[in-house]
N, C-alpha and C positions, 0 to 999 in steps of 0.2 A: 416561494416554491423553488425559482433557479438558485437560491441558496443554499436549499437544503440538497439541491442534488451539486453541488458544487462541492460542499462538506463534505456526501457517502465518497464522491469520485477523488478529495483529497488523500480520505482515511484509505481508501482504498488501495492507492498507489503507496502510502508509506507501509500498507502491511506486506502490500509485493515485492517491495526493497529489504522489509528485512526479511522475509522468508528467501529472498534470493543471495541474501545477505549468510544467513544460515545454512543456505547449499554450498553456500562456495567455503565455509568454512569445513563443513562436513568432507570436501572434496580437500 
Protein backbone atom coordinates (compact mmCIF):
# COMPACT_ATOMS: atom_id res chain seq x y z
CA UNK A 1 0.00 0.00 0.00
CA UNK A 2 3.11 2.65 0.75
CA UNK A 3 3.82 1.82 -2.83
CA UNK A 4 0.98 2.53 -4.28
CA UNK A 5 0.89 5.85 -2.64
CA UNK A 6 4.57 6.47 -3.42
CA UNK A 7 3.56 5.81 -7.33
CA UNK A 8 0.03 8.49 -7.35
CA UNK A 9 2.63 10.98 -5.27
CA UNK A 10 5.50 10.33 -8.15
CA UNK A 11 2.82 10.83 -11.11
CA UNK A 12 1.61 13.44 -9.47
CA UNK A 13 4.60 15.81 -9.18
CA UNK A 14 5.73 14.88 -12.82
CA UNK A 15 2.13 16.18 -14.18
CA UNK A 16 2.83 19.53 -11.90
CA UNK A 17 6.11 19.98 -13.81
CA UNK A 18 4.72 19.79 -16.99
CA UNK A 19 1.74 21.89 -16.42
CA UNK A 20 4.14 24.31 -14.90
CA UNK A 21 6.24 23.61 -17.63
CA UNK A 22 3.44 24.70 -20.12
CA UNK A 23 2.83 27.99 -18.14
CA UNK A 24 5.98 29.14 -18.43
CA UNK A 25 5.89 28.54 -22.14
CA UNK A 26 2.53 30.23 -22.46
CA UNK A 27 4.22 33.08 -20.54
Amino acid sequence: MGVAVYVVLTVAVFALLGLAQKLVERL
